[in-house]
C-alpha positions as CSV (number, residue, x, y, z in Angstrom):
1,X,91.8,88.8,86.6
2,X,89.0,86.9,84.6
3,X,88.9,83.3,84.6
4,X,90.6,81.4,82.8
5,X,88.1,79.5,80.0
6,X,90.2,77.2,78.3
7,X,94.0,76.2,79.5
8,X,96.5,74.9,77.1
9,X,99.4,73.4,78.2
10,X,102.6,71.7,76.5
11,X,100.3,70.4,73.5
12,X,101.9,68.1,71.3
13,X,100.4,65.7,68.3
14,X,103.0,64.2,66.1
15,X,102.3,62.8,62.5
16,X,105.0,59.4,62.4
17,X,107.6,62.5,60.9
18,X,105.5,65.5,61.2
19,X,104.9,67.5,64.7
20,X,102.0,69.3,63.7
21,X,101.6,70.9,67.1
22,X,104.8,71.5,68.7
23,X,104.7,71.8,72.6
24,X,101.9,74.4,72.7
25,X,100.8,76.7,75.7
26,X,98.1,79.6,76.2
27,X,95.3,80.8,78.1
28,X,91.6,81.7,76.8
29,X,90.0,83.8,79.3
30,X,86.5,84.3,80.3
31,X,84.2,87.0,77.7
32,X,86.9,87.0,75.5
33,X,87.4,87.0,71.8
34,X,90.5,85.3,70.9
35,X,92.0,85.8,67.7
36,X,94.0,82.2,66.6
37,X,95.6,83.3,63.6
38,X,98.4,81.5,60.9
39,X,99.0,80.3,57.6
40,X,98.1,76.7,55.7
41,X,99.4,73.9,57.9
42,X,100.5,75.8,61.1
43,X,98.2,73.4,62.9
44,X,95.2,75.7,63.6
45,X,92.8,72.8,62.9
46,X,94.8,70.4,65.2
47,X,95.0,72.6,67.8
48,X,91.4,73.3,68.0
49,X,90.2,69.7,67.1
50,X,92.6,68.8,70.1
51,X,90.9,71.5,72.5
52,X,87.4,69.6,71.5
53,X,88.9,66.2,72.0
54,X,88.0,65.4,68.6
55,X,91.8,64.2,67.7
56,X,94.0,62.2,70.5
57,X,97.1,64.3,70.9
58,X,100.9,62.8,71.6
59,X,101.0,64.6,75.0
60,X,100.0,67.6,77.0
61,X,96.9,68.8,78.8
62,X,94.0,70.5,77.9
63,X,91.0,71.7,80.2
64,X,88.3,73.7,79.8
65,X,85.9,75.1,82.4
66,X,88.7,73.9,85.3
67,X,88.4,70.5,84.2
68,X,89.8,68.2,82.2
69,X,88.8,67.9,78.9
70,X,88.0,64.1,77.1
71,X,86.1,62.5,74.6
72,X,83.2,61.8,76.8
73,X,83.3,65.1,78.6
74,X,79.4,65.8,78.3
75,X,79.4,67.9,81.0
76,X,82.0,70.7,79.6
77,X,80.5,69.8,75.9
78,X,76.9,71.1,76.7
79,X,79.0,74.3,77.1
80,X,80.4,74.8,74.1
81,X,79.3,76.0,70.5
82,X,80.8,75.0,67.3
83,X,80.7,76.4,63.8
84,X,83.2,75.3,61.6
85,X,83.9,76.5,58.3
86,X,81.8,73.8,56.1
87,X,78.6,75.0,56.6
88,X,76.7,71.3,57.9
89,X,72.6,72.3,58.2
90,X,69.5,69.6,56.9
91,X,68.3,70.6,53.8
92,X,64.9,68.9,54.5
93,X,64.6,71.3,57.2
94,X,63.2,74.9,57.5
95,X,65.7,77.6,58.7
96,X,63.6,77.9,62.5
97,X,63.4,73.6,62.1
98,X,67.5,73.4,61.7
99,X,67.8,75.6,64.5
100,X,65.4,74.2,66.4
101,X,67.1,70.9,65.8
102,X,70.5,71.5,67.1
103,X,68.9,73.5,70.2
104,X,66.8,70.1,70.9
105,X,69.8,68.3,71.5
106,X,70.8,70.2,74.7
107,X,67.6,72.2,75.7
108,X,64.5,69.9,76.2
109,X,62.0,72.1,77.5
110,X,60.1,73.3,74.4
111,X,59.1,76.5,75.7
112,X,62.6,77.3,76.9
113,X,64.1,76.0,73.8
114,X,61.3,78.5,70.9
115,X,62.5,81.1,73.5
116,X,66.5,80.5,72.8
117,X,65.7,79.6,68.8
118,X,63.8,83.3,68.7
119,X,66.8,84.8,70.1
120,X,69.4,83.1,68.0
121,X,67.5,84.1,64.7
122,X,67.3,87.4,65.9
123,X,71.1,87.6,66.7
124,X,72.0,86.6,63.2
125,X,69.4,88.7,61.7
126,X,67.1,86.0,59.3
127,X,63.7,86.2,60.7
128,X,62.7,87.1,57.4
129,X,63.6,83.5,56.4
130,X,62.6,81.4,59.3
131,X,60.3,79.1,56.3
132,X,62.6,79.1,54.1
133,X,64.5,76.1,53.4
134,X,68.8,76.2,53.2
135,X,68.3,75.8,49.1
136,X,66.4,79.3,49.0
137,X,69.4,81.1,50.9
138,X,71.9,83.2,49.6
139,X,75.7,82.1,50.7
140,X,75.4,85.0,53.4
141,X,72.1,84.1,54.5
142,X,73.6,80.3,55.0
143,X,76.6,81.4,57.3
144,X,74.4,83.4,59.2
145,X,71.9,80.2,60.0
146,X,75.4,77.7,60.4
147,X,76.1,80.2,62.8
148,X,72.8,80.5,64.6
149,X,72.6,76.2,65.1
150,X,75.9,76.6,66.6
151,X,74.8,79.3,69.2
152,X,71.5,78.4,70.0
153,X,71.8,76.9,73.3
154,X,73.3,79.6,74.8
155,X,77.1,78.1,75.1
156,X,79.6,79.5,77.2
157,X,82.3,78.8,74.9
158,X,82.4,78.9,71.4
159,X,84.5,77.9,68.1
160,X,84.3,80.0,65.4
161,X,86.3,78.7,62.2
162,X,86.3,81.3,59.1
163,X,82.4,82.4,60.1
164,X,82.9,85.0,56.9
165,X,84.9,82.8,54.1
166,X,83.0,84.1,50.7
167,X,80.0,86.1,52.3
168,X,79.2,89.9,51.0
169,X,79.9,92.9,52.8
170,X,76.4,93.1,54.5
171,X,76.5,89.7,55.9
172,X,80.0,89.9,56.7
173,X,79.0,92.9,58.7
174,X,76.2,91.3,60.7
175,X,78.4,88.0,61.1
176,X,81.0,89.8,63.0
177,X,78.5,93.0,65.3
178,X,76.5,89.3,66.1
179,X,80.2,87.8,67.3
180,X,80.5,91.2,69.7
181,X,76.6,90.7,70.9
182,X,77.7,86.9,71.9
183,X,80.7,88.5,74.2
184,X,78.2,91.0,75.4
185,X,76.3,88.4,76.6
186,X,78.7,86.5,78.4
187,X,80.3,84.2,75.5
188,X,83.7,83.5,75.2
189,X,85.0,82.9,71.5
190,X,87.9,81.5,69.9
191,X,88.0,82.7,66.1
192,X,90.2,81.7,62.9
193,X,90.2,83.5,59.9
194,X,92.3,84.4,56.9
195,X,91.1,87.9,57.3
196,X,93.0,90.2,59.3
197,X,90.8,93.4,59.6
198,X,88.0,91.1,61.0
199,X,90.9,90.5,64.0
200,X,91.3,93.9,64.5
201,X,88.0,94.4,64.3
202,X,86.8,92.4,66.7
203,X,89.4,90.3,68.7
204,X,90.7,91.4,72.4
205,X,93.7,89.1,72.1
206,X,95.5,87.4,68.9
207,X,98.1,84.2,68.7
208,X,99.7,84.1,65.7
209,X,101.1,80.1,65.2
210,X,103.2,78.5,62.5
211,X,104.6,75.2,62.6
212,X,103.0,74.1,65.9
213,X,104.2,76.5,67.8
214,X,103.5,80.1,68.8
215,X,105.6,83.1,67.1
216,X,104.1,85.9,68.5
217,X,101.1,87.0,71.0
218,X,99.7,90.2,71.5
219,X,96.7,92.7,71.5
220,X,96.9,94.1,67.7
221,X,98.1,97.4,68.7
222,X,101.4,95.4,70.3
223,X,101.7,92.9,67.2
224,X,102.0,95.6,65.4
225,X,105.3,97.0,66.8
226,X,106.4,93.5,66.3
227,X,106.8,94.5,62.5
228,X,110.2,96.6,61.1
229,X,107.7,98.8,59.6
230,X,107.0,102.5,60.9
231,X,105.2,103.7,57.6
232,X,104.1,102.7,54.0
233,X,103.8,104.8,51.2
234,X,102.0,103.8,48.3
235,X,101.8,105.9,44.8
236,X,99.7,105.1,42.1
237,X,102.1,105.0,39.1
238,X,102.1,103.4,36.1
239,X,105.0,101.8,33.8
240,X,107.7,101.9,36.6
241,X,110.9,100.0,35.5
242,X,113.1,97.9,37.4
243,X,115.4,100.7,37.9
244,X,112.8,103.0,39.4
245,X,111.8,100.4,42.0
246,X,115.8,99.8,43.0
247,X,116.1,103.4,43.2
248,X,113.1,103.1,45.5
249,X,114.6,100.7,47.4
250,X,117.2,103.0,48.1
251,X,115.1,106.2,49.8
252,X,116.6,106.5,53.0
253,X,114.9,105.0,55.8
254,X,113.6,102.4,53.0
255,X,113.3,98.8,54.3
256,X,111.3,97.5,50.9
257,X,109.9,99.0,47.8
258,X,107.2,96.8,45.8
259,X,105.5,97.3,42.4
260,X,102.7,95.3,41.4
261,X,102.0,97.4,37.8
262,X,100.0,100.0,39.2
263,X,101.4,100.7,43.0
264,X,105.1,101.1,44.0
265,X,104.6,100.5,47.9
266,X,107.6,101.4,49.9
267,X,108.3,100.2,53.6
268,X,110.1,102.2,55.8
269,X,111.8,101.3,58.7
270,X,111.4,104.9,60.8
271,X,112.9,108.8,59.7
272,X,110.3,112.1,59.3
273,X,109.4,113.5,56.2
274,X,109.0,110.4,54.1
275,X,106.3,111.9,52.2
276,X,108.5,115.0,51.3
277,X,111.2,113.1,50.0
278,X,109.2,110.5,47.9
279,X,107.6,113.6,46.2
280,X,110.7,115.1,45.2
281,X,111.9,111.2,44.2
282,X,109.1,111.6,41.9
283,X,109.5,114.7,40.4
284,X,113.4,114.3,40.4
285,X,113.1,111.1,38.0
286,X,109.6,113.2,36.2
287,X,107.5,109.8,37.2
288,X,103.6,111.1,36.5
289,X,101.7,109.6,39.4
290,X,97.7,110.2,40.8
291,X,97.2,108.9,44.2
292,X,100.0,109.0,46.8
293,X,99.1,108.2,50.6
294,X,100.8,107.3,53.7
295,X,99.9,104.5,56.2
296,X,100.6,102.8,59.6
297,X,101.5,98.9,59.5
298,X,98.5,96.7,59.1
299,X,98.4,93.4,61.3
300,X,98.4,92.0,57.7
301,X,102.0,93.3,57.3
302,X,102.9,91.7,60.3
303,X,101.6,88.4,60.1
304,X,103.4,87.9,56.6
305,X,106.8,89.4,58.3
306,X,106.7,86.9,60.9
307,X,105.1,83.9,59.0
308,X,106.7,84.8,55.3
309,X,105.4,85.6,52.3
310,X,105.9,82.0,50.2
311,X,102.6,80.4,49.3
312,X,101.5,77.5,51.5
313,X,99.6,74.8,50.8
């Protein structure tokens, strides 16, 4: 059994009314990538600025390492990597000086520390731009370098907080094979996002919280039995009436039937031969349609059937 990197146990912080963390317990083992998913205000952000002792909680305990974890924990603190989602770099610096920087503050041998900078640029993949300054970059090019001052002393633990929010395909691609070369290497990794296929992409374990507590934990493959969804057929179809989505609705085995203007997307709930019957639902009620396909439940699907679908804010 790997050891246990971070322990979590009966974590509480209470806002005068509010419990934003309500009595909250889990384990983040060693070389793992732990997804920490949920919606606006299910107190991710407390429960991680908790973990790094940045916010005094009501009650509970929190250690990390095997020991406790406190304000002036140095010790454990030299340990761990941050990046959180605002991107925080000098813009008077070069790229290879920012990094450089936040390595100096816990590496102090210089050659050791041009040795660990090198590697972190190359993880991230911006030696091109080691003279460039953080006004030059692109937004991708920017995440990448947050993320490289976070990782640059070599931490044992790090935080990763939305490491891809409003990045392009490429980046977002060498953001998350650099997150899988940090585990390779040793790193355990706690990671929030909004973006579900990055979790199934590259997460060993997911918690899903809302409302301070935890609603459902699982590797993605076991979430997603969580969901009363066994398939989802989508159609491309256009000028669909609200009778043709209740008679949707109505397809046996149906548990849902959506229509955004261009896609009627019907849940089911189990049954064979969905496809069959949705094709002769179509040509029964002579709806022209182009694209029809079948698919599995998403983690997406299951995160908004345990958490809801109303906006948050």
């Amino acid at each position: 059994m790997p050891e246990k990197v971070i322990e979590v146990r009966g974590l509480t912080k209470e806002y005068k009314d509010l419990k934003a963390v309500d009595d909250l317990s889990f384990d983040v083992y060693e070389k793992e990538i732990l997804g920490l998913l949920g919606p606006n205000g299910s107190g991710k952000s407390t429960t991680i600025n908790s973990i790094l002792s940045l916010l005094k909680y009501s009650s509970g305990s929190i250690k990390i390492f095997g020991k406790e974890m406190k304000p002036d924990a140095y010790d454990i603190k030299r340990d761990i990597g941050v990046i959180f989602q605002e991107v925080a770099v000098f813009e008077e610096l070069t790229v290879y000086d920012n990094i450089d920087y936040f390595c100096g503050l816990y590496i102090r041998d210089k050659k050791q520390r041009k040795e660990y900078v090198d590697d972190a640029i190359e993880l991230v993949g911006i030696s091109y731009y080691k003279k460039f300054y953080p006004k030059q970059l692109s937004g991708g090019l920017l995440r990448r370098l947050n993320i490289a001052c976070g990782i640059a002393h070599k931490p044992k633990l790090i935080f990763l907080d939305e490491p891809t929010v409003a990045v392009d395909p490429q980046s977002r691609n060498h953001i998350l094979e650099g997150i899988k070369k940090l585990r390779e290497n040793g790193a355990t990794i706690l990671y929030t996002t909004h973006y579900m296929e990055e979790v199934e992409q590259i997460c060993d374990r997911i918690i899903i919280i809302d409302k301070g507590r935890i609603i459902a934990e699982g590797t993605s493959d076991s979430l997603k039995k969580l969901a009363n969804i066994e398939e989802k057929i989508s159609v491309e179809i256009h000028s669909l009436s609200d009778d043709g989505i209740e008679k949707a609705k109505k397809l046996k085995y149906a548990t849902d039937a959506v229509y955004d203007g261009t896609n009627l997307i019907v849940s089911y709930g189990g049954g064979r031969d969905n496809m069959t019957r949705m094709i002769d639902f179509l040509r029964d009620n002579d709806y022209h349609y182009k694209k029809l396909y079948s698919e599995r439940p998403t983690l997406n699907d299951v995160f908004l059937e345990l958490t809801g679908k109303e906006l948050r804010d």
